[in-house]
mmCIF file of the N, C-alpha and C atoms, coordinates in Angstrom:
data_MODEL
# 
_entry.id   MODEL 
# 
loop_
_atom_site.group_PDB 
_atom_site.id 
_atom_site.type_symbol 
_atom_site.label_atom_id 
_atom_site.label_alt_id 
_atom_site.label_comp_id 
_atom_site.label_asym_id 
_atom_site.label_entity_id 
_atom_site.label_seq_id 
_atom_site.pdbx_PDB_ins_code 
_atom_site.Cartn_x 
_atom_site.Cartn_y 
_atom_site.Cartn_z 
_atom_site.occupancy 
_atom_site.B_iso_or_equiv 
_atom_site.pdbx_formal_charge 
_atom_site.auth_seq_id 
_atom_site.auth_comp_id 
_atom_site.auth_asym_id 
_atom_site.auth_atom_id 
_atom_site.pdbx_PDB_model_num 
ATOM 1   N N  . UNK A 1 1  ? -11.256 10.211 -20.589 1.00 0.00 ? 1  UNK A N  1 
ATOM 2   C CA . UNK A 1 1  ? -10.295 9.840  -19.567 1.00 0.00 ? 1  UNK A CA 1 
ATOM 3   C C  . UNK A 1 1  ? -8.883  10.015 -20.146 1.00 0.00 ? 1  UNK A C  1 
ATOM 4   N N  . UNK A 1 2  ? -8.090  10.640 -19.554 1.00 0.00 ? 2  UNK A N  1 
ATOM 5   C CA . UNK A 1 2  ? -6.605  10.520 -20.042 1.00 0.00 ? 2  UNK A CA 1 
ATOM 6   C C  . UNK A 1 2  ? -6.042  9.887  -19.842 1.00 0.00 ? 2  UNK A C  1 
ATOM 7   N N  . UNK A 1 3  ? -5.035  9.323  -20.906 1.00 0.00 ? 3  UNK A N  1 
ATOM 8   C CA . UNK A 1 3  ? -4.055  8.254  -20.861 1.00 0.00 ? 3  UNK A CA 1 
ATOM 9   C C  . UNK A 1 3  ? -2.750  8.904  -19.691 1.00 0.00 ? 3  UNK A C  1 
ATOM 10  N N  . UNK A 1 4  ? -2.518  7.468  -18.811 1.00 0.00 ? 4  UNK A N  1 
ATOM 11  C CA . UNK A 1 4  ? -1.636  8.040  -17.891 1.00 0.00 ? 4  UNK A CA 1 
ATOM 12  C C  . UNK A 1 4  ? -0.133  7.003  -18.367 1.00 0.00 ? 4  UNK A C  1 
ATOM 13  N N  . UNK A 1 5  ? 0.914   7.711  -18.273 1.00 0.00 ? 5  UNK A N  1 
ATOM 14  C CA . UNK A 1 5  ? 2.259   6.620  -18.306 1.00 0.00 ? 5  UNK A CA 1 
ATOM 15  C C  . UNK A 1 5  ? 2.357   6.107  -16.809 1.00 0.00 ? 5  UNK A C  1 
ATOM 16  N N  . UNK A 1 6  ? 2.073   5.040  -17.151 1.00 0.00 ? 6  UNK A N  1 
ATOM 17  C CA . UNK A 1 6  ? 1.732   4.601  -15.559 1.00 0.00 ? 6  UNK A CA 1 
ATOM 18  C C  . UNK A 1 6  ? 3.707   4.015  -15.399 1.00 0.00 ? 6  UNK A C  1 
ATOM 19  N N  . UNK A 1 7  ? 4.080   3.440  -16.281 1.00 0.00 ? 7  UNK A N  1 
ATOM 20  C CA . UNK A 1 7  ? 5.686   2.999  -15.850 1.00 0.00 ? 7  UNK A CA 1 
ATOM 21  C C  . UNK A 1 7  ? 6.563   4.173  -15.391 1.00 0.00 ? 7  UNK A C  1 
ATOM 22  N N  . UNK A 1 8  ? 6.253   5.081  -16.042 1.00 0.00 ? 8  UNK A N  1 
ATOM 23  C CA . UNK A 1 8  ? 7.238   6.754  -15.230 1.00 0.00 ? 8  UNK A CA 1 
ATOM 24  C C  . UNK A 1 8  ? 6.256   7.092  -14.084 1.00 0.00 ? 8  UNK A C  1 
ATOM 25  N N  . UNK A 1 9  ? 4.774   6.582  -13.893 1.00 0.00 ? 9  UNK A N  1 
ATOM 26  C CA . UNK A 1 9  ? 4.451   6.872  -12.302 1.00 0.00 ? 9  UNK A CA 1 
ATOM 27  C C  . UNK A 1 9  ? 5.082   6.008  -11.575 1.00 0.00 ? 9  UNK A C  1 
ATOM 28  N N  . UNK A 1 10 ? 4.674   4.907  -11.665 1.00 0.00 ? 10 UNK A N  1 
ATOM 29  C CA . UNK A 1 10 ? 5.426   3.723  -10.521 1.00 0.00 ? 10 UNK A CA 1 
ATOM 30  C C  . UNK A 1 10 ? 7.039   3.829  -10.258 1.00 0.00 ? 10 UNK A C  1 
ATOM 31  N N  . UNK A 1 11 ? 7.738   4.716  -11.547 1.00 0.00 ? 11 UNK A N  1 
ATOM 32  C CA . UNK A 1 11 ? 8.663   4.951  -10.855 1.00 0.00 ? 11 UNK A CA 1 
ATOM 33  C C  . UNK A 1 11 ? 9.422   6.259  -10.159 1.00 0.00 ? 11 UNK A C  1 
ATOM 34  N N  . UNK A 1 12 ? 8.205   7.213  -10.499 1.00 0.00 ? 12 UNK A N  1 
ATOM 35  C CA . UNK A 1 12 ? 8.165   8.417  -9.430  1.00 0.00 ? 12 UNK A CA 1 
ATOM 36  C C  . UNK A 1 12 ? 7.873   7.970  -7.911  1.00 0.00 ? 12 UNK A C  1 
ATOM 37  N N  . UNK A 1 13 ? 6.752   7.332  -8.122  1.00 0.00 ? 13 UNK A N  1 
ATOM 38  C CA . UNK A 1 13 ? 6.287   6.424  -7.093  1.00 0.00 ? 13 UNK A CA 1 
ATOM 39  C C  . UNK A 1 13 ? 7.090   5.903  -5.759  1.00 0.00 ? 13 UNK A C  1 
ATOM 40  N N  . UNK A 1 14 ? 7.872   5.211  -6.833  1.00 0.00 ? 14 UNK A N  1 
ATOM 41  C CA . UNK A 1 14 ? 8.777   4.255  -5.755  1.00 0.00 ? 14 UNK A CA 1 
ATOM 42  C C  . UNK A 1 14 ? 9.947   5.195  -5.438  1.00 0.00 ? 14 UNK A C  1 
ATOM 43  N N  . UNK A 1 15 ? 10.464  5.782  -6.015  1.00 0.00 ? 15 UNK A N  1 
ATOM 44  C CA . UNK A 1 15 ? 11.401  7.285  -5.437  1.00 0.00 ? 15 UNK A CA 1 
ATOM 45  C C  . UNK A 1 15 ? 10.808  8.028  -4.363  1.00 0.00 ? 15 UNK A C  1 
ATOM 46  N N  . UNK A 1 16 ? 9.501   7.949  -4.516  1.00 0.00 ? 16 UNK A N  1 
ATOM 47  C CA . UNK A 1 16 ? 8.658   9.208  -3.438  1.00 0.00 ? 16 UNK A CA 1 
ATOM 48  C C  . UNK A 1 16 ? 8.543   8.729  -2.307  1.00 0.00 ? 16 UNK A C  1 
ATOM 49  N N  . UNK A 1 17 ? 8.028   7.566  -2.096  1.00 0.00 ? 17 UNK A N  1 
ATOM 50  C CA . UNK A 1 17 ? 8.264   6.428  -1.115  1.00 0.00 ? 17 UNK A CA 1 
ATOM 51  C C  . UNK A 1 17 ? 9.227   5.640  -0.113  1.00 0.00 ? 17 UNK A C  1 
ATOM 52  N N  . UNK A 1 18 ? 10.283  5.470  -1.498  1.00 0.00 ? 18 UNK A N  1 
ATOM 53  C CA . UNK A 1 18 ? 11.748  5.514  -0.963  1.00 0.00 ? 18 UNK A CA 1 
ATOM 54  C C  . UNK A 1 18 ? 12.023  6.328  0.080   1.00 0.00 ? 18 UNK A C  1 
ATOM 55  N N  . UNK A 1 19 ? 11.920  7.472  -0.322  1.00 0.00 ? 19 UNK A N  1 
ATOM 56  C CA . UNK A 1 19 ? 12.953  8.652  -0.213  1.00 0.00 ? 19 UNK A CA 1 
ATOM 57  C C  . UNK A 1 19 ? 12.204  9.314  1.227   1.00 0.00 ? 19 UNK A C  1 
ATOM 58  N N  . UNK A 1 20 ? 10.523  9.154  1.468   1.00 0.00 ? 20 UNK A N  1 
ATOM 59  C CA . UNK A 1 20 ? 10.125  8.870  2.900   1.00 0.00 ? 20 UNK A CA 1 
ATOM 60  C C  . UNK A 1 20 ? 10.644  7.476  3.886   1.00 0.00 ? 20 UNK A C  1 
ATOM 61  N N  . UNK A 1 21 ? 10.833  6.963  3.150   1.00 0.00 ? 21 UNK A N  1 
ATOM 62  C CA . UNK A 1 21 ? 11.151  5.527  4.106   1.00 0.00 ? 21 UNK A CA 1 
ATOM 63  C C  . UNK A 1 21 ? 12.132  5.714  4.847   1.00 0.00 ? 21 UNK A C  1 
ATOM 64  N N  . UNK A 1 22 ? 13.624  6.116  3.791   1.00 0.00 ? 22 UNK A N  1 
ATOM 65  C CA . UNK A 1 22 ? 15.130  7.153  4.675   1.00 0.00 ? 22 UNK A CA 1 
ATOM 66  C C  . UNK A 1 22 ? 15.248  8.160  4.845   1.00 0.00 ? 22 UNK A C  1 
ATOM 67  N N  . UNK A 1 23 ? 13.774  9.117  5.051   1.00 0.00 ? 23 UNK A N  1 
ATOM 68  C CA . UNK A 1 23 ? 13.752  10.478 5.830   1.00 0.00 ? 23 UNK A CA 1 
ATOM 69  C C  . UNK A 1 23 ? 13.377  10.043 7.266   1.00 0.00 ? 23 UNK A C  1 
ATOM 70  N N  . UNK A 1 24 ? 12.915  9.156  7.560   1.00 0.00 ? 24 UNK A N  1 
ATOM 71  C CA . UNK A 1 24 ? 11.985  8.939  8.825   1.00 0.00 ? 24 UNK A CA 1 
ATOM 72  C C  . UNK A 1 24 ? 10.892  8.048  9.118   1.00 0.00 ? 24 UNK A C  1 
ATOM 73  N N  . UNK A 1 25 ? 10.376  7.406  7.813   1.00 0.00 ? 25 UNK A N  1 
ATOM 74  C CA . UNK A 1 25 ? 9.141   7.208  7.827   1.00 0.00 ? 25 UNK A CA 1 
ATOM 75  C C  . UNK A 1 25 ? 8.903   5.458  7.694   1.00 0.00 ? 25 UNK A C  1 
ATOM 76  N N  . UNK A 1 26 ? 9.443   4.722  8.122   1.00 0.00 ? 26 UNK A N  1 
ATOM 77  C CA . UNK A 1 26 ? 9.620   3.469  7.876   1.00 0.00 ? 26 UNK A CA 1 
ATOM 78  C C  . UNK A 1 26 ? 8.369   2.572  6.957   1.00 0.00 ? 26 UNK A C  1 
ATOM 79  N N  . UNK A 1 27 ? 7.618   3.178  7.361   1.00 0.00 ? 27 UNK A N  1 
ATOM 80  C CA . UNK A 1 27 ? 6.449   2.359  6.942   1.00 0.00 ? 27 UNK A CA 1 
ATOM 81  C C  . UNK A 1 27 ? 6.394   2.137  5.716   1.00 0.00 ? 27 UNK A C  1 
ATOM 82  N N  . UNK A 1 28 ? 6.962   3.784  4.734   1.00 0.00 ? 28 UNK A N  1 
ATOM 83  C CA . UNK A 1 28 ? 6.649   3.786  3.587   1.00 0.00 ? 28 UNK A CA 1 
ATOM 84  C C  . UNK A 1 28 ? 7.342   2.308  2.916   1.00 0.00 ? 28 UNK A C  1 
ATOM 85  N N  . UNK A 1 29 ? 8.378   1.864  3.179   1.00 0.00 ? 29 UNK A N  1 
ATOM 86  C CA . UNK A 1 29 ? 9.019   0.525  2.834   1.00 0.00 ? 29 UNK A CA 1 
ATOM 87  C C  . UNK A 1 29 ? 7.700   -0.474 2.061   1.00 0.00 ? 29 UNK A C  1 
ATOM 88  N N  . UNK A 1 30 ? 6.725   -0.614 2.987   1.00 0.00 ? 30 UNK A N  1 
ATOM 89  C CA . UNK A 1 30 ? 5.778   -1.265 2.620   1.00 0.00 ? 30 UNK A CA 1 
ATOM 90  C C  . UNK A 1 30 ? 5.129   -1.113 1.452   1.00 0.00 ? 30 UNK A C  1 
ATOM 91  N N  . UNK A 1 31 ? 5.239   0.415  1.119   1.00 0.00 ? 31 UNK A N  1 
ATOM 92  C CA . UNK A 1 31 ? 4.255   1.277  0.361   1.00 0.00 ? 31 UNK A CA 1 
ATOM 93  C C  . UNK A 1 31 ? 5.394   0.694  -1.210  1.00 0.00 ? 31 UNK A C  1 
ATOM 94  N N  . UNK A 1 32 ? 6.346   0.860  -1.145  1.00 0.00 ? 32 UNK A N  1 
ATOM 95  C CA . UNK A 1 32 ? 7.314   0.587  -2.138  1.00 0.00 ? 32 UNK A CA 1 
ATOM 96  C C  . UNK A 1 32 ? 7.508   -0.306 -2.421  1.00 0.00 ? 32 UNK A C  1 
ATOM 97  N N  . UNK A 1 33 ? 7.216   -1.780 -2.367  1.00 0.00 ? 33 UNK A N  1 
ATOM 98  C CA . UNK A 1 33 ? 6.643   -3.002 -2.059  1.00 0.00 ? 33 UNK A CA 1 
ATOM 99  C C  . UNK A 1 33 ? 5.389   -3.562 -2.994  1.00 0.00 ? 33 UNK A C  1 
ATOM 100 N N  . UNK A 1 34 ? 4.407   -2.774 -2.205  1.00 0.00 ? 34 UNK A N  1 
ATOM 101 C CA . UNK A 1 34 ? 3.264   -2.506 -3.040  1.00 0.00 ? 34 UNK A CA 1 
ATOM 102 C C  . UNK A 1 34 ? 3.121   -2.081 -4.115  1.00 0.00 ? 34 UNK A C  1 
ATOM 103 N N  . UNK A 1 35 ? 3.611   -1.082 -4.356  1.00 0.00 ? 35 UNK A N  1 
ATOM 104 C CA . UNK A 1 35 ? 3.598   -0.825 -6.040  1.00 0.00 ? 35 UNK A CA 1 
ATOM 105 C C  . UNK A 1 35 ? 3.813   -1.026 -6.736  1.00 0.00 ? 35 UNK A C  1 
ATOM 106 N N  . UNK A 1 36 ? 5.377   -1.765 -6.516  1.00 0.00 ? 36 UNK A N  1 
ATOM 107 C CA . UNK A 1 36 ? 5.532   -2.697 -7.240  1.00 0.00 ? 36 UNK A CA 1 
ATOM 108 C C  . UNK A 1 36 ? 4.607   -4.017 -8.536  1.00 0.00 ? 36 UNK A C  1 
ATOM 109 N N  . UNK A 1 37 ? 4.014   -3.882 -7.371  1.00 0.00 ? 37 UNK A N  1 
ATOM 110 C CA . UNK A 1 37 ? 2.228   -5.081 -7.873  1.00 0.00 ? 37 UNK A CA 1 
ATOM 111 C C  . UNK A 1 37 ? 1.210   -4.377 -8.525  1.00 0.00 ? 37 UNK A C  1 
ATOM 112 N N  . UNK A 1 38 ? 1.166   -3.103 -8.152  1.00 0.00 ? 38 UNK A N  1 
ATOM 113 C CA . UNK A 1 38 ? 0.295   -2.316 -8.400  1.00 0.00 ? 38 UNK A CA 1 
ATOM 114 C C  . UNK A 1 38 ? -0.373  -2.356 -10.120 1.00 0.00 ? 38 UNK A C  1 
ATOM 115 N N  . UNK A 1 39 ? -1.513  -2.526 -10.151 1.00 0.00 ? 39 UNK A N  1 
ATOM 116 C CA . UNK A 1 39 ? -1.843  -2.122 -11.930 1.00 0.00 ? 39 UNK A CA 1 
ATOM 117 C C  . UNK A 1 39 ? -2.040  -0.591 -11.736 1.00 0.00 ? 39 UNK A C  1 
ATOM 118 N N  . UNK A 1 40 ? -2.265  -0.242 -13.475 1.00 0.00 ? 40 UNK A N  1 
ATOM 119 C CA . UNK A 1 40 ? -2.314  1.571  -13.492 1.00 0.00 ? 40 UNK A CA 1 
ATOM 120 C C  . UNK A 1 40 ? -3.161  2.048  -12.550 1.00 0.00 ? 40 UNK A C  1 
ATOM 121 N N  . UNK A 1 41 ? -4.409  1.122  -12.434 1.00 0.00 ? 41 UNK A N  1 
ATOM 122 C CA . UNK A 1 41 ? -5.597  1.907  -11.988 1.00 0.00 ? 41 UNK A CA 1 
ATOM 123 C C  . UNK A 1 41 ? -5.081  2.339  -10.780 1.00 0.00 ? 41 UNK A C  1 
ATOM 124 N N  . UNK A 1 42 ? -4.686  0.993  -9.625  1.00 0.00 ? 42 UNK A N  1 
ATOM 125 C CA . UNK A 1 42 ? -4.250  1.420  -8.161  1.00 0.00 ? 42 UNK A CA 1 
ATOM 126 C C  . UNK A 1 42 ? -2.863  1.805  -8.301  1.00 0.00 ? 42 UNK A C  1 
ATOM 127 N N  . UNK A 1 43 ? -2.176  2.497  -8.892  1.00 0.00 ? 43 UNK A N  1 
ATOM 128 C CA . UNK A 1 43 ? -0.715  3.241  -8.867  1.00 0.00 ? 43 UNK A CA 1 
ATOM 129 C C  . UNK A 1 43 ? -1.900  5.249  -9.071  1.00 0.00 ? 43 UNK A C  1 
ATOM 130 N N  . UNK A 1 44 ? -2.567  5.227  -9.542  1.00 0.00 ? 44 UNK A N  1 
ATOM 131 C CA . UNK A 1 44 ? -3.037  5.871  -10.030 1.00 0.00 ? 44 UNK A CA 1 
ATOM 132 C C  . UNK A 1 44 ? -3.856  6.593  -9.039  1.00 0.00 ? 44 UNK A C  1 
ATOM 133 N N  . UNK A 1 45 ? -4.545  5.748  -8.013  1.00 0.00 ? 45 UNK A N  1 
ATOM 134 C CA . UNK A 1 45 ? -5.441  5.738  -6.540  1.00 0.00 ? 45 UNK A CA 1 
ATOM 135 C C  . UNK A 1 45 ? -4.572  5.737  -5.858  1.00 0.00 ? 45 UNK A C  1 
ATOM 136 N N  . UNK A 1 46 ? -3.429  5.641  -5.747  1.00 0.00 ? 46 UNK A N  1 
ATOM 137 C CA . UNK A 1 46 ? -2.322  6.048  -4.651  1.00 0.00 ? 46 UNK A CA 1 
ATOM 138 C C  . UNK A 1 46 ? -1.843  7.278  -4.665  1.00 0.00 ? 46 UNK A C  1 
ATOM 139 N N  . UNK A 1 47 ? -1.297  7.836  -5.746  1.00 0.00 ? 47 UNK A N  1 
ATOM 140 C CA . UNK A 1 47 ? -0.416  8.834  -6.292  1.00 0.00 ? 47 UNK A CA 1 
ATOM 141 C C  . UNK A 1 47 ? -1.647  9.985  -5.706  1.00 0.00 ? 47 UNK A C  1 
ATOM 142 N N  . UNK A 1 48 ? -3.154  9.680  -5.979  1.00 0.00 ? 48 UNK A N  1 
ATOM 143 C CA . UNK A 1 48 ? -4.005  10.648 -5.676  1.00 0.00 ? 48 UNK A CA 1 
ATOM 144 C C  . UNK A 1 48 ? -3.988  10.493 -4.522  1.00 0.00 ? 48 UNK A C  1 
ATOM 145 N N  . UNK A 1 49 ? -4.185  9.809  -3.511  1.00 0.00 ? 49 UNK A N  1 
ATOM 146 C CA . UNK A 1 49 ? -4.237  9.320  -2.025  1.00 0.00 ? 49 UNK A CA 1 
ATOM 147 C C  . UNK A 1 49 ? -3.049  10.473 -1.675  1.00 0.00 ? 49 UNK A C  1 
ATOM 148 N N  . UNK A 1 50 ? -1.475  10.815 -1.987  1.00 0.00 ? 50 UNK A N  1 
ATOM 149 C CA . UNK A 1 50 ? -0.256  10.937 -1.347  1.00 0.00 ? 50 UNK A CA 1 
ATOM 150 C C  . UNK A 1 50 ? -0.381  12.330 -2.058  1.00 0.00 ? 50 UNK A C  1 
ATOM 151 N N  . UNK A 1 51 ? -1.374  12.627 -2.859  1.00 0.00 ? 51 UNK A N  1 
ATOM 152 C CA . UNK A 1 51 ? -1.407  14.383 -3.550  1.00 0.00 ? 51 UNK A CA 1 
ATOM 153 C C  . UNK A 1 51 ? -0.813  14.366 -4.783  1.00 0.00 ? 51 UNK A C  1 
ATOM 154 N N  . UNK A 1 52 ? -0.217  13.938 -5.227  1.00 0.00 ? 52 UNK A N  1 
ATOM 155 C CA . UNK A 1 52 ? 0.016   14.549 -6.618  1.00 0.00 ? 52 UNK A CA 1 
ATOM 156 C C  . UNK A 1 52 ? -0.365  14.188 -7.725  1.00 0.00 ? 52 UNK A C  1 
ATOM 157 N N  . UNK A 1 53 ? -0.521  15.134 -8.373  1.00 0.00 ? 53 UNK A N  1 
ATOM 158 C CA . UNK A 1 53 ? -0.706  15.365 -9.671  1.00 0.00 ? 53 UNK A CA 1 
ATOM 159 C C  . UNK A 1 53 ? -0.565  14.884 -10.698 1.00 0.00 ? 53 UNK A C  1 
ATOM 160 N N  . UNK A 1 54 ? -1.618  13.500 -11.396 1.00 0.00 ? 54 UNK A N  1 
ATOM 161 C CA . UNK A 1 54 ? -1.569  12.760 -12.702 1.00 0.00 ? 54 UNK A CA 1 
ATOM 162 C C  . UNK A 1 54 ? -1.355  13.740 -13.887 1.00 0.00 ? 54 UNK A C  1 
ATOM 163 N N  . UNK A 1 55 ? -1.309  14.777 -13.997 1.00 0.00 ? 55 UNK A N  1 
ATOM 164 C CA . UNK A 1 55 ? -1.593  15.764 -14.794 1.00 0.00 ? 55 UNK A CA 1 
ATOM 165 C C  . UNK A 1 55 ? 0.309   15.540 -15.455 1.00 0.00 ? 55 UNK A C  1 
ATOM 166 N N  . UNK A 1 56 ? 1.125   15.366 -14.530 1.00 0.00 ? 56 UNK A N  1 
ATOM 167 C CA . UNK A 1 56 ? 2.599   15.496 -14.924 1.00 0.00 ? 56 UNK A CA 1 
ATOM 168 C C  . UNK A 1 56 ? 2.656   14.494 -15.616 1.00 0.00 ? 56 UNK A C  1 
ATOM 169 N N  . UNK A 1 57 ? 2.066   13.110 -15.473 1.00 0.00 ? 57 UNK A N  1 
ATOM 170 C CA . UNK A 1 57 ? 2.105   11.843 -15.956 1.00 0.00 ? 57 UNK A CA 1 
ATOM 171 C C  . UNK A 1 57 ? 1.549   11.329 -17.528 1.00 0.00 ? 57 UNK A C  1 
ATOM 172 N N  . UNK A 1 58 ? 0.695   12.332 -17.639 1.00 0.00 ? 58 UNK A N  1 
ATOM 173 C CA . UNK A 1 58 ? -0.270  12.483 -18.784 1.00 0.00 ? 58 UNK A CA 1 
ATOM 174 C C  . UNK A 1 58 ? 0.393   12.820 -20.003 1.00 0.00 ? 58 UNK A C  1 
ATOM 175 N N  . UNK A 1 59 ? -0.024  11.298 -20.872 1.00 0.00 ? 59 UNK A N  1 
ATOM 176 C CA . UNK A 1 59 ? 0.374   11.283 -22.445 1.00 0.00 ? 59 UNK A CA 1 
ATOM 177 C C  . UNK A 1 59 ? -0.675  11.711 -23.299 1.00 0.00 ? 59 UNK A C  1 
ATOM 178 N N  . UNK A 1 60 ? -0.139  12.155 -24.131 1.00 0.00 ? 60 UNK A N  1 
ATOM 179 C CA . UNK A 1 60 ? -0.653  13.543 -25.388 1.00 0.00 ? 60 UNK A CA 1 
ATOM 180 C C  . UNK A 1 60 ? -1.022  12.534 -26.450 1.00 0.00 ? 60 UNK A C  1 
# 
């Protein structure tokens, strides 16, 4: 299993989220919220849920 930097996901995360919330998308607010709380595992089950790629996140 690869080690993920889960603190530079959650805060890709919350940028990605953000940044839907003041395109249009209000809901995401919630989503940014949430992750906040989030442990690695479910920051990790989200990021896959919304498409991208743990692979960028991944420590060597």
């Amino acid at each position: 299993m690869a080690k993920i930097d889960t603190e530079e996901l959650r805060d890709y995360l919350e940028d990605y989220c953000g940044t839907a919330a003041f395109s249009g998308f209000p809901a995401a607010l919630l989503d940014v919220a949430d992750i906040d709380d989030m442990d690695g595992h479910e920051l990790c089950e989200k990021a896959e849920d919304l498409g991208i790629d743990l692979e960028r996140f991944r420590v060597d």
